[in-house]
C-alpha positions as CSV (number, residue, x, y, z in Angstrom):
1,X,55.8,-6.8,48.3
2,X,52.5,-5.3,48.7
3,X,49.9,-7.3,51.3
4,X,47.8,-7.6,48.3
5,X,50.1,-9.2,45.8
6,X,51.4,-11.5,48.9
7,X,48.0,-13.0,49.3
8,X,47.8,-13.6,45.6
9,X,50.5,-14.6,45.6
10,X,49.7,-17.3,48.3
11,X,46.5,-18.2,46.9
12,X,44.5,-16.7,49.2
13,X,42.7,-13.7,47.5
14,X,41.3,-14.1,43.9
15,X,41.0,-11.8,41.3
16,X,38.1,-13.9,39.6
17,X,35.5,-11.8,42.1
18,X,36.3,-8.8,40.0
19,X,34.0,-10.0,37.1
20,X,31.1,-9.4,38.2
21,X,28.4,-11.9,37.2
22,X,24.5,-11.0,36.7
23,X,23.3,-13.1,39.5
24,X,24.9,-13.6,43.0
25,X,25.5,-17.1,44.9
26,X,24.1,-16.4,48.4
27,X,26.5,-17.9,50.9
28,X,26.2,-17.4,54.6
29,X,29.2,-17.1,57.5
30,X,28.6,-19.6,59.2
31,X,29.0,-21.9,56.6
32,X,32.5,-21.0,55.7
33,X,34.3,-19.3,58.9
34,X,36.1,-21.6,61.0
35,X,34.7,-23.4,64.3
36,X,35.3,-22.2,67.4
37,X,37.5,-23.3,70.5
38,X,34.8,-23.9,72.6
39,X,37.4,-23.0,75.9
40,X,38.3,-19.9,73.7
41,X,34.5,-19.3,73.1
42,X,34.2,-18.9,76.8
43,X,37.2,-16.3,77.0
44,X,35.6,-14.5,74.9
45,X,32.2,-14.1,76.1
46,X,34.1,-12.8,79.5
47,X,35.9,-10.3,77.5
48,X,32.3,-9.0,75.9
49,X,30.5,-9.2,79.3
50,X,33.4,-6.9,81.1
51,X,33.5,-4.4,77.9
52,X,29.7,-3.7,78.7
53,X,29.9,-3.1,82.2
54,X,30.5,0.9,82.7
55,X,33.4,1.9,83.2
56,X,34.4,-1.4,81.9
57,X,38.0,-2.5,82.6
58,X,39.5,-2.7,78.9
59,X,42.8,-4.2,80.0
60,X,40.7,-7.3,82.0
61,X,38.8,-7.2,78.1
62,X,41.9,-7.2,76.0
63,X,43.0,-10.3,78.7
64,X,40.3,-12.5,77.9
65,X,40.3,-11.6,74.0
66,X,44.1,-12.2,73.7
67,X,43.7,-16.0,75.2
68,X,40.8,-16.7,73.2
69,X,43.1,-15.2,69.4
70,X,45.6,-17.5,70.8
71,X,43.2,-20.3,70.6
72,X,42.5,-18.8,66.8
73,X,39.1,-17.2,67.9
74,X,38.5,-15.2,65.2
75,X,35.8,-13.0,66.8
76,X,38.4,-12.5,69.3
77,X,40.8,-11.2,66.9
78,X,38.7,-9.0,65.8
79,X,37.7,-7.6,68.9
80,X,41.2,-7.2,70.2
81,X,42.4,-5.1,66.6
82,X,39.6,-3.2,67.7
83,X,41.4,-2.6,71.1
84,X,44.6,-2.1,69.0
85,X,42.9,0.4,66.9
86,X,41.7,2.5,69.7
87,X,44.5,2.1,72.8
88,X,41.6,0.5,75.0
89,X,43.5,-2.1,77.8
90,X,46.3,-2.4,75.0
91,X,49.1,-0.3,73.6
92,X,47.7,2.1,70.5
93,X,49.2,-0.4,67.9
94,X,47.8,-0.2,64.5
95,X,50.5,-2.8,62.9
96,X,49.4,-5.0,65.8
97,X,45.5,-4.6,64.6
98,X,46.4,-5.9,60.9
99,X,48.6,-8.6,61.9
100,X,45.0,-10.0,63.7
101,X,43.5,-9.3,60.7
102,X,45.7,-10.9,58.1
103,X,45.7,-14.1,61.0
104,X,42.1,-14.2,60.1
105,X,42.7,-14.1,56.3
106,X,45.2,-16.6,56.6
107,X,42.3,-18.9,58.8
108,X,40.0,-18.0,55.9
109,X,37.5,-15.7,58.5
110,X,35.0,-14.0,56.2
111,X,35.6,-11.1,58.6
112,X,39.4,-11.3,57.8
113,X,39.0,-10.0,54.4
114,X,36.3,-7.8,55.6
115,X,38.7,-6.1,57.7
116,X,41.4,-5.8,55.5
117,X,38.8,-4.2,53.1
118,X,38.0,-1.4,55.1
119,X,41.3,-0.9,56.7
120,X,43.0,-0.7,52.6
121,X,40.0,1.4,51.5
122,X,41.0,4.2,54.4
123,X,44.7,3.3,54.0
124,X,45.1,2.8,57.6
125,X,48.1,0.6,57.9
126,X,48.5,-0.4,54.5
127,X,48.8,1.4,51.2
128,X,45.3,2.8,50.6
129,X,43.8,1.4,47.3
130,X,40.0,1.3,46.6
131,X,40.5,-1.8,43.9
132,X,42.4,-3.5,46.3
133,X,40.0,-2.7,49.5
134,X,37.2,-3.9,46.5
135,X,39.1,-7.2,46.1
136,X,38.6,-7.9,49.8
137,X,35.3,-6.7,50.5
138,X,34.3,-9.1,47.0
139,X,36.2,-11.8,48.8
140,X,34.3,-11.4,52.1
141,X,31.2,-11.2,50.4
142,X,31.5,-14.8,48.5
143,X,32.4,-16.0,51.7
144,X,29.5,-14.9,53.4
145,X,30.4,-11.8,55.6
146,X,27.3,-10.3,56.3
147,X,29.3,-7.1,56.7
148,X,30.8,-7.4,53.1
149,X,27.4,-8.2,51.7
150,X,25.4,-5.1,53.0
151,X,28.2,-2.8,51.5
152,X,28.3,-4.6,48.4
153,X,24.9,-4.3,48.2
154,X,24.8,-0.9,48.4
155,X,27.3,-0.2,46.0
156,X,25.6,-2.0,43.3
157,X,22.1,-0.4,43.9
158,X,23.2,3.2,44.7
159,X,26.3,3.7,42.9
160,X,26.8,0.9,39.7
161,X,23.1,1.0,40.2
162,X,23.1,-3.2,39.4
163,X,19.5,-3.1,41.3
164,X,18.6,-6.5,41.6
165,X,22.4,-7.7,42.1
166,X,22.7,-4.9,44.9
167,X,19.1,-6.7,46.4
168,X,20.6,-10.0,46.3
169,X,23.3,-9.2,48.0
170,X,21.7,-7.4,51.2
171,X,19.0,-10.3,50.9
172,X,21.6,-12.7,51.8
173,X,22.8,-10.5,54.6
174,X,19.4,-9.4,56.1
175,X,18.4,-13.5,55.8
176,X,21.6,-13.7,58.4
177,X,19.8,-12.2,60.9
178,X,21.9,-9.1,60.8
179,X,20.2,-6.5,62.1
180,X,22.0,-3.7,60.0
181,X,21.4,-5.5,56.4
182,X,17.9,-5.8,57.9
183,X,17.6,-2.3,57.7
184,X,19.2,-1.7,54.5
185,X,17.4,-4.4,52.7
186,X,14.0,-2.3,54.2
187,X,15.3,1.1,53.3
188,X,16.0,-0.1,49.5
189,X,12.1,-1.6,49.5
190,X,11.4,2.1,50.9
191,X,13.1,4.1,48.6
192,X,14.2,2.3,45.7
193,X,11.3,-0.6,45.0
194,X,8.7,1.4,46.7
195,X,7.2,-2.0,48.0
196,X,6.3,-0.1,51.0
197,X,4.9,-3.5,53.0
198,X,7.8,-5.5,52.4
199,X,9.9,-2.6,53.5
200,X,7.8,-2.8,56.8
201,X,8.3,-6.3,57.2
202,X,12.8,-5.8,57.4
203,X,12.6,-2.7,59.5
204,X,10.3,-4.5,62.0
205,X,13.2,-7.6,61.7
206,X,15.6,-5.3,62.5
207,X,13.6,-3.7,65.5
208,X,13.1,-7.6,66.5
209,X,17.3,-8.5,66.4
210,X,17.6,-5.5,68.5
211,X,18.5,-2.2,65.9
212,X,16.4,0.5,67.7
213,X,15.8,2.7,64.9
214,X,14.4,-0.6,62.9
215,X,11.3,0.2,65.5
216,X,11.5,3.9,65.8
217,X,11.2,3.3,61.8
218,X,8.0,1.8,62.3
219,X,7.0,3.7,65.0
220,X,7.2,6.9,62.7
221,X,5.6,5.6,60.3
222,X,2.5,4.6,61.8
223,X,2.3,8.3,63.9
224,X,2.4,10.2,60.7
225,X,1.0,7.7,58.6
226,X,3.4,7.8,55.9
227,X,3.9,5.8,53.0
228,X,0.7,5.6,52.6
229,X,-0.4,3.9,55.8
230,X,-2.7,4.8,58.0
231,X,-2.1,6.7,61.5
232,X,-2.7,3.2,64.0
233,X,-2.1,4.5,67.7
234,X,-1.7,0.4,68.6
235,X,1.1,0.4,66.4
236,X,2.4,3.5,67.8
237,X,2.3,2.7,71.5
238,X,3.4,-1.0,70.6
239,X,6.8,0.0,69.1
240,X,7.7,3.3,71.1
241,X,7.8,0.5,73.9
242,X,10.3,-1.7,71.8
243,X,12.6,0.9,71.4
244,X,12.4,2.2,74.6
245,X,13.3,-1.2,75.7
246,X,15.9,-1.3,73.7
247,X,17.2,2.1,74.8
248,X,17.5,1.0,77.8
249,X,19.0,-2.6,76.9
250,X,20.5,-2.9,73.5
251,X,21.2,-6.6,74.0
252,X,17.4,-7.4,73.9
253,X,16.4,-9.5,71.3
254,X,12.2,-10.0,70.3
255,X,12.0,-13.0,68.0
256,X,8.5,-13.0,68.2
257,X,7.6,-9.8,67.3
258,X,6.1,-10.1,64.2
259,X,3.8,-12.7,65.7
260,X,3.1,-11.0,69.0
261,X,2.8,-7.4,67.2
262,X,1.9,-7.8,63.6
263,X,1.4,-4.8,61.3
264,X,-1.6,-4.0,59.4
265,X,-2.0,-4.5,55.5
266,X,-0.7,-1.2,53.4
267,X,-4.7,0.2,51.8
268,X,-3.0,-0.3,48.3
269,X,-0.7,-2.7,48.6
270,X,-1.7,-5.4,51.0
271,X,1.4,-7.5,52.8
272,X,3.3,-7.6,49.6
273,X,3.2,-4.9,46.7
274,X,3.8,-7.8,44.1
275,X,1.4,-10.2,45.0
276,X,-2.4,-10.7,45.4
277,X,-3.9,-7.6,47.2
278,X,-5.6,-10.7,49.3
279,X,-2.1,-12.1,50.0
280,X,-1.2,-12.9,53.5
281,X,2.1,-14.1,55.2
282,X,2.5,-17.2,56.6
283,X,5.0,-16.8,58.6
284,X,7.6,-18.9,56.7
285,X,11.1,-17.4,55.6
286,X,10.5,-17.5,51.9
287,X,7.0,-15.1,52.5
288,X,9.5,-11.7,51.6
């Protein structure tokens, strides 16, 4: 029996996400995946300390991640298949890496399925099957994987071209403060909707939950004036240091730096191509 048709089988994958409706029911992570251990939590934030000290001692990492998976830490899990999947402080094992991962579909982890997803779609480990590895990736994605969400996302707006589906599924994402959907949400606005402000506003969220090219982005923009904009120097200087900064430290986060280093209004469209050219933000989350 195939890992797919045991999880139906169990009731723990659903072929129901496979319609595909017109509008999408935003749910985020943390409301589904399971708490965590709090002694576990601490295991695990050793093991993520050591793996960023260089050279970092992978087998002191893989330690700390295995007692905290014990403890049915999912982010553990899937930081140690991780190990699995590369040899790092652990034997090369890739049966070991989707046992983790079905622990984490078994636990109903968001992640879980997302995992499985990719690993079925590159038939790593499992029979390789792209409406299988869609299954997952659908699964993940009502559960509110972040991860599952961005790729869904783009799927639907690049290549089923479902455009506003595709947008609510990396809106959901980006509102996760994930840096990556951040991005993707912009680069849609940039390229696809042409709402060249709003587009602005997501790569400058990215630059502020620590994605460096969200502020080289930004940084470009403003040097060559692009998109319409006009060159701004202050812009330039402001957000050459952010990514510097975060060149240098990629855990740095800016919360504030929309307030602390807002961007000018777009000459045509404003803050927000489809509203009033006299529109300004106000700083709440429902503004983009």
């Amino acid at each position: 029996m195939t890992i797919i048709k045991a999880l139906l089988a169990a009731g723990l994958l659903s072929v129901s996400g496979l319609v595909v409706a017109d509008e999408f029911k935003c749910v985020h992570e943390q409301e589904t995946a399971p708490p965590l251990n709090q002694q576990a939590e601490q295991w695990f934030q050793q093991g993520r300390s050591i793996s960023k000290e260089r050279p970092a001692n992978w087998t002191e990492v893989a330690r700390f991640y295995q007692q905290a998976a014990e403890k049915s830490h999912w982010k553990a899990m899937h930081n140690l298949a991780e190990l699995h999947l590369r040899g790092d402080g652990v034997v090369r094992d890739t049966n070991r890496a989707i046992d983790l991962y079905m622990e984490m579909v078994k636990l109903q982890v968001p992640l879980g399925y997302y995992d499985m997803g990719v690993m079925t779609q590159r038939g790593v480990g499992v029979v390789q099957s792209e409406k299988d590895a869609m299954m997952f990736l659908l699964k993940a994605g009502d559960m509110g994987s972040p991860l599952a969400q961005s790729r869904l996302g783009n799927i639907y707006i690049y290549e089923l071209k479902r455009i506003k589906l595709g947008e609510s599924y990396l809106r959901c994402a980006a509102h996760q403060d994930d840096a990556e959907a951040n991005y993707e949400l912009a680069a849609y606005y940039k390229i696809v909707d042409r709402n060249y402000p709003v587009a602005m506003h997501y790569y400058q969220r990215a630059a502020s939950l620590g994605m460096k090219k969200g502020a080289l982005l930004v940084e470009n923009t403003f040097t060559d004036g692009e998109f319409g904009y006009a060159k701004n120097q202050r812009v330039v200087k402001a957000y050459s240091n952010i990514s510097s900064q975060l060149y240098k430290n990629p855990d740095l986060r800016f919360p504030d730096l929309a307030k602390d280093y807002p961007l000018p209004p777009h000459p045509v469209q404003g803050y927000h191509a489809d509203k009033d050219i006299n529109w300004k933000p106000t700083g709440r989350d429902d503004d983009y």
